[in-house]
N, C-alpha and C positions, 0 to 999 in steps of 0.2 A: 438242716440249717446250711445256708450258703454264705460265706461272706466274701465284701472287697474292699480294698481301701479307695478313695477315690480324692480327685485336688480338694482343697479347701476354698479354692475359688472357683467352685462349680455348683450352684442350687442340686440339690436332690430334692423331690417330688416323693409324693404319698402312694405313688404308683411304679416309683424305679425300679428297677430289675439288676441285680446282677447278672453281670456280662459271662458269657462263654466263650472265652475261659473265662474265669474270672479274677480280678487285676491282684494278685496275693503281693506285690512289691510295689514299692513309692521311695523315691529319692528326693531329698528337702533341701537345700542350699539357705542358711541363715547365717543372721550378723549375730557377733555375739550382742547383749541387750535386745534381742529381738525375742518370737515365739516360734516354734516349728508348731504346724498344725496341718491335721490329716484329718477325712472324713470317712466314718467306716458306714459301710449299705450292708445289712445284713435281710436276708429270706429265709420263709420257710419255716417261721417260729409259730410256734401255737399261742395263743395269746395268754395271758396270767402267764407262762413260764419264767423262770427268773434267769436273767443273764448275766453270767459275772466276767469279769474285765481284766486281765493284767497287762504289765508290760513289764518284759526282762530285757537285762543286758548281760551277756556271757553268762546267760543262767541263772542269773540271779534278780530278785525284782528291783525295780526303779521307785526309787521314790522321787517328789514333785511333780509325777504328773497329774496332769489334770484332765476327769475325764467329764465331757457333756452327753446327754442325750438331747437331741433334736426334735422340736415339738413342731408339729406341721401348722402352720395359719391357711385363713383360707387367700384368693386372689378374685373376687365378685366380679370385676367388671376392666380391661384393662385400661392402662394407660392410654391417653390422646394422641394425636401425632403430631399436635404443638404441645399442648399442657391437661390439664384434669383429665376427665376420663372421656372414652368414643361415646360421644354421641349419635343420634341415629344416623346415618346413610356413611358415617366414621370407619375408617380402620387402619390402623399403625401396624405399619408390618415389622416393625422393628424390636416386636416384645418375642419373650421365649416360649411363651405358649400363647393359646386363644384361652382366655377365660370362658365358665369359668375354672380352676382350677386347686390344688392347697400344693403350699411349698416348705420347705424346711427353713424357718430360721430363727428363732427364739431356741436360746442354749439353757435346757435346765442344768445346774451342776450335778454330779453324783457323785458317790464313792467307790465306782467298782461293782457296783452290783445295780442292776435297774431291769423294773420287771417290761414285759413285751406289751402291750395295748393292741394291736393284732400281726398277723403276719410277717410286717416290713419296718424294721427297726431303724434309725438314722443314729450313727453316734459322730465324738466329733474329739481328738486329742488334741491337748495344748501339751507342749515339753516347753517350757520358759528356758531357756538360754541366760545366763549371769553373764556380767560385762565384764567379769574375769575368768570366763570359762577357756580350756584349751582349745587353743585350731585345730581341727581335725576332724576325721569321718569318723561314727558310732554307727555300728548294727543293734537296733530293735527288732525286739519280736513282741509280736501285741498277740494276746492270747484272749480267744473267746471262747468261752463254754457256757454249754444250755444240757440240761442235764448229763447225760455219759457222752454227747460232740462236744467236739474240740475243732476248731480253727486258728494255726497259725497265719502270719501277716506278717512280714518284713519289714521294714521302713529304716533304710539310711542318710541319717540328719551327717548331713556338712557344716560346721561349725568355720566360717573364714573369720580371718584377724580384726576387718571392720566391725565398727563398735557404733551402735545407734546411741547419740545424744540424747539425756535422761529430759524427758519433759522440764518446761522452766521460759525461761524470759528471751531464750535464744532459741529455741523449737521453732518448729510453723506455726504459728496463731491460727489456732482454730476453736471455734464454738459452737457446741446446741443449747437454743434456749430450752430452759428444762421449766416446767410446772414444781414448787415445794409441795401446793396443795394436792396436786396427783402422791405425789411423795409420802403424803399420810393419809389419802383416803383410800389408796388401793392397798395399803397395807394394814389397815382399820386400825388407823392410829389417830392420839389425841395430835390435833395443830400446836406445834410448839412446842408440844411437851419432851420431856430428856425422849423418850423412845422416838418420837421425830427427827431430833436435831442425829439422834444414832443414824436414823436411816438416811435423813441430808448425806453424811458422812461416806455410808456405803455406796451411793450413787456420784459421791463425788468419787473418790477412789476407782469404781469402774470406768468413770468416763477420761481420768488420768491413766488408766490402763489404755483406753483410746488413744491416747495424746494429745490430747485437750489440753489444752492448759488458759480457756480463756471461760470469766464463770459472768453473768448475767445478775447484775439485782435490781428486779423490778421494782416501782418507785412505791406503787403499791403493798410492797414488803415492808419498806422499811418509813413511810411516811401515814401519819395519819387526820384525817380533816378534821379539825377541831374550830367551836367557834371561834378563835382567837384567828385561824389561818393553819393552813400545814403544820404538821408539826413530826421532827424528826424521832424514830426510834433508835436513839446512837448505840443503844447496847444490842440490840437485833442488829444493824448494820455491822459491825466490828464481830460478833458473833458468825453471821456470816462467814466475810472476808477472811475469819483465823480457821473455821472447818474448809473452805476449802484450798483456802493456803497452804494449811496443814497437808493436801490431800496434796498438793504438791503442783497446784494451778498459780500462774503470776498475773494475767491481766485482767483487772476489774473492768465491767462494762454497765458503767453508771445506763439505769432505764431512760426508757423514752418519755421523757419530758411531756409531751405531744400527740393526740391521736385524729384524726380525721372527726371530723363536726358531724355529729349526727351518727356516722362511720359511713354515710356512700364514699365511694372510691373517690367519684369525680369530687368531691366538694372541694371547696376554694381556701377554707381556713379548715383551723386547727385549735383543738380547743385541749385546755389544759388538763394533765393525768391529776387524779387525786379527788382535787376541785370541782372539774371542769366547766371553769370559767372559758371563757374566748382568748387563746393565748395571747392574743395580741392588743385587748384590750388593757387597758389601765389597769381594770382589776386583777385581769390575768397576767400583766406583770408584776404588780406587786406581790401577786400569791406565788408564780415564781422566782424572784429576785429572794425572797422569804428560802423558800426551798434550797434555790441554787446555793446559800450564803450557808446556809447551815450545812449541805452536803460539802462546802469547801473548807470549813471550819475542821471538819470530821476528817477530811481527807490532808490536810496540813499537820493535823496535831498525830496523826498517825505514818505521816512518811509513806503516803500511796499517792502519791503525783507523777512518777514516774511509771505508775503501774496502771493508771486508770484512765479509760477512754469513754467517751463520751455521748450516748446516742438522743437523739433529738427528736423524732417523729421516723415510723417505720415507712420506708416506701415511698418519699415525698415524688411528685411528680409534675409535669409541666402546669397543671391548673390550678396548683395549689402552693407552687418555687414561692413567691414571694412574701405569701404568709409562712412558709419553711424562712426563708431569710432571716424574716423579722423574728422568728423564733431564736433560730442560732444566732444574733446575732446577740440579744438577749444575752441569753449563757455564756457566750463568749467574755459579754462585761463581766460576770459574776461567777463564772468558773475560767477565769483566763490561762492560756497555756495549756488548758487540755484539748486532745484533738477529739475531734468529732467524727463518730464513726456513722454511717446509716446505710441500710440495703436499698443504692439507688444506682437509677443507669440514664438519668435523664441531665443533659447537658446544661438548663437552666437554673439546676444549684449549684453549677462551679462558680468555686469560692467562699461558699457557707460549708462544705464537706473538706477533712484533710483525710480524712479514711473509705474513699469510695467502697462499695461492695454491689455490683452490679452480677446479673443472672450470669451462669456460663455463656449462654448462647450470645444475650447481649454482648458481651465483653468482647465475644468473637467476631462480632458483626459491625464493633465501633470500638476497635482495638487503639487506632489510630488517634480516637478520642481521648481513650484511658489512657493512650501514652505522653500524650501532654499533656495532661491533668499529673503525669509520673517526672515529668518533666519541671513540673513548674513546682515540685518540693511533696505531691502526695502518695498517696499510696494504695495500691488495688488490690482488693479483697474479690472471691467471687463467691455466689451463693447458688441453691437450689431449691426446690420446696416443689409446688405444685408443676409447675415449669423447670427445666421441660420437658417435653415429652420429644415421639420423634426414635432419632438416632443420638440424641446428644446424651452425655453423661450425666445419669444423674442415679441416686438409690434405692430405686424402687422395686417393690416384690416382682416384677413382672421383668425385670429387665437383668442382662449377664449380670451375675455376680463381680463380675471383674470390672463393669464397670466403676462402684464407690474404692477401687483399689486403683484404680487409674485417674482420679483426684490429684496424688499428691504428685502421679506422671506431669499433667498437665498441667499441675501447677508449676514444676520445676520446667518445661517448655517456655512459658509465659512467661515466668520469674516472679508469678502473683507474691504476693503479701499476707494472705491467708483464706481461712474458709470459714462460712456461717451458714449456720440453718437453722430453723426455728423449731425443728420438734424431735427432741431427743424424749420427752412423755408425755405431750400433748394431747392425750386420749379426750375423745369429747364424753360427756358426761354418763349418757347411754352407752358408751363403748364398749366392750369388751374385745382387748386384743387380740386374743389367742381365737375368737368369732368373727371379727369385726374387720379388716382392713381399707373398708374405702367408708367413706361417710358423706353426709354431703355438706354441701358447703354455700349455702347462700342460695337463692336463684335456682336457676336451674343448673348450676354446680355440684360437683363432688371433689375432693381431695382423692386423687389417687392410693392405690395399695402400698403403705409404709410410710404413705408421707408423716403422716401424725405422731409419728414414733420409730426410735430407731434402737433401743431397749423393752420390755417385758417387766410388770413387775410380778415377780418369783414371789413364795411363800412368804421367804424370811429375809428378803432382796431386792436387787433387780437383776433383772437378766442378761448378761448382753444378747448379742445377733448377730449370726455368721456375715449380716451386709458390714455391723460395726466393727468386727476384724477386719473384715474384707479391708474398709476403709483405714483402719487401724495400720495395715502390711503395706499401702499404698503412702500414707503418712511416712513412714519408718522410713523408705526406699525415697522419699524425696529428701530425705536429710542424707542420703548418702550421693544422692544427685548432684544437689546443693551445693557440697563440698568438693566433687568431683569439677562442677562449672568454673569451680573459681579455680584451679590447678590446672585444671585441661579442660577445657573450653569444647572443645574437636572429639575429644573421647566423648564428654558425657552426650554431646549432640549425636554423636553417630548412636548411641544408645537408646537414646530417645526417638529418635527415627524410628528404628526397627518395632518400638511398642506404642507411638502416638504422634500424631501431624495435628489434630485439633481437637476440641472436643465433641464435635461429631465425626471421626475420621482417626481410628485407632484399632489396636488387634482385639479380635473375638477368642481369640485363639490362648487359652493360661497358658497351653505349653510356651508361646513365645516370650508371653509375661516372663517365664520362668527360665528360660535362657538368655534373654537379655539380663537379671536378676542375678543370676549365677556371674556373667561376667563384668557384672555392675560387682558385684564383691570380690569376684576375683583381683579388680584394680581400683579397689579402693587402700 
């Protein structure tokens, strides 16, 4: 048996090797309220044997930590070098391998003991950090044994004074839209029932362990078509909003009102969710004025108007702005004062949008746009999903893991306003995760590897994923940014430099991630 520890922002493969030497030491720099997290590669196991796990300090064991084992997905087909996947005569030279290939990132949790499946083991340690822990340096020793081997492993965690800001209404705004219905059928549970609303619960809690803190309720959850017209389910909505209140999320993102007619891209209206009448008809405003009154009725008597943003049609775009208008403008009578948020980057809705969310790349390529739209009182959000592909940042199996940890770099560059994506379990029907990562997508499309999902659902769970720490360490580190911008302006730019100029144009490299990181906390 050989082992090593390796970054936590580096993919391990189905095929890794331990290095010769191999790396028996790792040094961590964390905030307090943060995670320290290390990745163990272990070889040379016979498969069924059973592995067990500690970790001491001066000899003695540690309790709270937490240990993963890493379950390999596969990568079918890679990434584009604008968006979805290469098609033929295609090739993105910007991915970390040529598919096809399997990578490590789905975290089963365990106890300390986890048996081998063959060969080449992946493991994966969290030590959680309290926001009243001591400053200071600690030596670990992580101890592995497989029958009479034994492997120690080092690892000294830096505990500095800075303290990450606990999720809530003053974090970064960020969201994945999440499926409830995946929520109960991959865990073969009744819809609705107490065992559902338990599991809502747990998924909300891991994606606050993310730092999430912004939650989705599609209109379809909580509305139902009745002869009479829409009709509200006010104890399902409020039910909602207190699980993941509770879970410790502050921004509600009222659903899209609106979807594309027919659903071709290009169409020119927009016909209404629930209903779908023609939004813009008579009768589809009456069936919305009905909706919007009652979802403002619900949101007055409960004190969430401060909390709750608005989304109107996903995606609107130049052939179809003025039936988006006519839409928002709608809602605006009948949910007045809330802003309106939607993932768009087309110039012909300014002034129906106060929460832009345009692609990274976009954003990058018509900043000067975003910026007076920033100017003129709103606000910019960036997103990702299929697009893009390329060199630009985005979270896909194919691409550095440090890329979804240099999100929240780029954000604090920019001064964005938050982040969204749409598939935190959007498994399509036939899917299976832990087989599955590219699907397709319409046409002669497919959704690239990760896109669909960026958690696992576990036995008695979900799972997270080494990308959604990834992104999780990236978030943390823009709130210390953040606060550093506004104090010293000069510092945190010279910071910033050294680990990202754009989002196509940033370091490959963790270790710089990680000494720029060290002296982000050293002066915080």
């Amino acid at each position: 048996m050989k082992a090593e520890l390796r970054d936590s922002l580096e993919f391990l493969f189905s095929d890794s090797l331990v290095a010769d030497p191999a790396r028996r030491t790792a040094a961590l720099d964390v905030a307090r309220g943060a995670t320290a997290a290390v990745h163990l590669l272990v070889n040379g196991l016979r498969p069924r044997v059973e592995i067990r796990l500690g970790l001491e300090r001066a000899g003695r064991p540690v309790r709270g930590a937490r240990w993963f084992r890493l379950v390999d997905v596969p990568v079918e087909v890679n990434t584009g070098p604008v968006g979805f996947v290469e098609r033929e005569g295609e090739r993105n030279p910007h991915v970390i391998r040529r598919a096809p290939f399997r990578v490590y990132d789905a975290m089963e949790p365990v106890e300390g003991r986890v048996t081998a499946a063959s060969a080449t083991l992946a493991l994966r340690l969290h030590l959680p950090v309290p926001t009243d822990a001591r400053a200071g340096r600690t030596r670990y020793v992580i101890v592995v044994r497989s029958g009479a081997g034994e492997q120690r492993l080092v690892l000294d965690v830096q505990v500095h004074p800075a303290r990450i800001p606990s999720v809530g209404p003053r974090s970064f705004p960020y969201t994945n839209w999440f499926s409830v219905d995946q929520m109960a059928a991959r865990h073969g549970i009744k819809p609705w029932s107490e065992a559902h609303w338990r599991m809502i619960g747990r998924y909300a809690r891991l994606m606050v362990h993310a730092r999430q803190n912004m939650f989705w309720v599609p209109l379809s959850l909580i509305f139902t078509r009745r002869p009479s017209g829409p009709e509200l389910d006010r104890q399902r909505l409020r039910r909602l909003v207190r699980v993941f209140s509770s879970a410790g999320m502050h921004f509600i993102e009222g659903g899209h009102f609106a979807h594309r007619t027919g659903g071709e891209w290009l169409a020119k209206t927009f016909d209404l969710s629930v209903v779908g009448l023609r939004a813009s008809s008579p009768e589809g405003y009456a069936a919305l004025a009905r909706m919007a009154r009652a979802l403002r009725e619900e949101i007055e008597r409960n004190g969430w108007r401060e909390r709750w943003v608005q989304h109107v049609a996903d995606e609107p775009i130049g052939e179809n702005a003025h039936d988006y208008r006519l839409v928002a403008g709608a809602l605006r009578k009948h949910l007045p004062g809330l802003p309106i948020l939607d993932a768009t980057m087309h110039e012909e809705v300014a002034g129906a949008v106060d929460w832009w969310c345009p692609q990274a790349q976009e954003f990058q390529k018509h900043r000067e746009f975003f910026e007076s739209q920033r100017r003129l009182g709103d606000r910019v959000l960036f997103y990702t999903c299929c697009f893009p592909g390329g060199p630009w940042l985005n979270r896909l199996l194919d691409m550095e893991l440090l890329r979804p940890a240099l999100y929240g770099w780029a954000a604090a560059l920019f001064r964005l306003d938050g982040f969204l994506h749409w598939g935190l379990n959007h498994y399509k029907e036939d899917q299976d995760p832990f087989r599955q990562s590219v699907v397709a997508h319409g046409g002669n499309n497919s959704l690239p590897a990760g896109d669909t999902h960026i958690v696992y659902p576990g036995r008695e769970g979900p799972w997270s994923s080494v990308r959604l720490e990834a992104q999780r360490e990236g978030f943390e580190d823009y709130e210390l940014l953040r606060a550093m911008e506004a104090e010293r302006p000069r510092a945190a730019a010279s910071i910033l430099g050294r680990v990202i100029r754009g989002f196509d144009d940033y370091t490959k490299d963790p270790r710089i991630l990680r000494a720029a990181r060290r002296d982000l906390l050293r002066n915080s």
